[in-house]
C-alpha positions in Angstrom: 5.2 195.7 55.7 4.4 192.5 54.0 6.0 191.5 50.8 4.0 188.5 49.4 6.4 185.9 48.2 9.5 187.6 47.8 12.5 186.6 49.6 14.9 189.6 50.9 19.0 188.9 50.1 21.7 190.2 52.2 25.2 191.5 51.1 28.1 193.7 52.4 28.1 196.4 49.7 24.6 198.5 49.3 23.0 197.9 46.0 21.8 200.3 43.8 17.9 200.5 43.4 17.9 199.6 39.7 20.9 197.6 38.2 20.2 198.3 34.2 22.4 195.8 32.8 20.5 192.7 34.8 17.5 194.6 35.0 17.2 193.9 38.8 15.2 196.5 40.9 16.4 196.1 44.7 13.2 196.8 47.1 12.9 197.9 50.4 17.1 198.4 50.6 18.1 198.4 54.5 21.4 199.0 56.7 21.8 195.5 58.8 24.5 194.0 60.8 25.0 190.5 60.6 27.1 187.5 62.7 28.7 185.2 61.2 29.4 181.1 62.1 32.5 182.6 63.8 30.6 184.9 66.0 32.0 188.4 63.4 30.0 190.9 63.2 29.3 192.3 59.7 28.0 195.2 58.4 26.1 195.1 55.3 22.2 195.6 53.4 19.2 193.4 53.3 16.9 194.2 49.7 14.3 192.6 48.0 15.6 191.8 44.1 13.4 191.9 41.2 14.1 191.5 37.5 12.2 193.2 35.7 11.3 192.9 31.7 12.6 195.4 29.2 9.1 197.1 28.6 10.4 201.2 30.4 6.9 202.2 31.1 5.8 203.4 34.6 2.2 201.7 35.1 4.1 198.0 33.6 7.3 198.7 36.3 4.9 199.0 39.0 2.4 196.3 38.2 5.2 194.2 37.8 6.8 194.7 40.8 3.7 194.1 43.0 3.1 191.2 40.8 6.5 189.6 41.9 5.0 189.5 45.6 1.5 189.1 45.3 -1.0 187.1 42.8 -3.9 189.5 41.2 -6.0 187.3 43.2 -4.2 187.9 46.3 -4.2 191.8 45.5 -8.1 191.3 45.5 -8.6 189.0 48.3 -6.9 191.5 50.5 -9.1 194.1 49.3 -12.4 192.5 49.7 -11.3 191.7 53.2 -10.8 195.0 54.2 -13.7 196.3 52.9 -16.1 193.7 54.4 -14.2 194.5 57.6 -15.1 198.1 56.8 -18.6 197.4 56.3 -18.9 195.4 59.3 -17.5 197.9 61.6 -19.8 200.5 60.1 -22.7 198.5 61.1 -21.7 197.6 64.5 -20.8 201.2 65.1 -22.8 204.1 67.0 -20.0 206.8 67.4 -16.1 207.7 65.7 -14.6 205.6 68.5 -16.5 202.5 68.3 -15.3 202.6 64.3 -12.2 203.1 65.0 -11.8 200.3 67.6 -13.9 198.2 65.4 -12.4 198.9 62.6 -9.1 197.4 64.0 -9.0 194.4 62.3 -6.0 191.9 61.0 -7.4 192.4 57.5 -7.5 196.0 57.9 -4.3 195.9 58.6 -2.8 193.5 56.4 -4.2 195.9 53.6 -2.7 198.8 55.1 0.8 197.2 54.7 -0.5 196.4 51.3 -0.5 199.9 50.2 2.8 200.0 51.9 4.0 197.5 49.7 2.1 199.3 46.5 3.9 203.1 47.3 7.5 201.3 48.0 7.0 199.8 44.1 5.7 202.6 43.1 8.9 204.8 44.3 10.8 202.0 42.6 9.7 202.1 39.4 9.8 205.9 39.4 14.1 205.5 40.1 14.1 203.0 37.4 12.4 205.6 34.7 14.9 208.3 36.2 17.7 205.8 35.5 16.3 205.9 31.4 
């Protein structure tokens, strides 16, 4: 999955998905083990934090957390992309299979973990509205 610009944080306990009192929502939350400069391993969780205004709405939450990782513009570029991909593979395609394999594209792909991206926010903001 690719997150845009956001950075992920590690730290030994798990964090909650939404934190109220900082408004922080923790992304992508995952089990990790780590070594440390004395060769220790450690157990902890990798996330993805984002603060979040005080606006409780749904359709805000979520644009706001795909806005943390990626630029309107950069929402659209990777749209356009995949559909000219789309619309070339269509073209250059005579049966299912050729689509298919020519439809295989980076930008096709980096869309696809896009929407990945989009559904994983969109889950997000759906715990934080459970946690109001």
């Amino acid at each position: 999955m690719i997150t845009g610009t956001l950075q992920r944080r590690w730290q030994e306990q798990k964090p909650a998905i939404y934190d109220k009192p900082t408004r922080t929502v923790c992304l992508d939350i995952v089990a990790e083990t780590r070594t440390d400069e004395d060769g220790n391993k450690q157990q902890g969780w990798s996330y993805i934090p984002v603060q979040i205004d005080r606006h409780i709405d749904y359709g805000h939450i979520k644009s706001q957390l795909i806005e943390s990782g990626f630029a309107q513009k950069d929402e659209f570029g990777l749209l356009m992309n995949a559909v000219e991909n789309i619309i070339d593979a269509i073209a250059n395609s005579s049966s299912w299979e050729d689509f298919k394999k020519n439809a295989d594209t980076e930008d096709i792909r980096a869309f696809v973990a896009f929407c990945e991206f989009r559904r994983m926010c969109a889950d997000a903001a759906k715990e934080v509205l459970a946690a109001y």
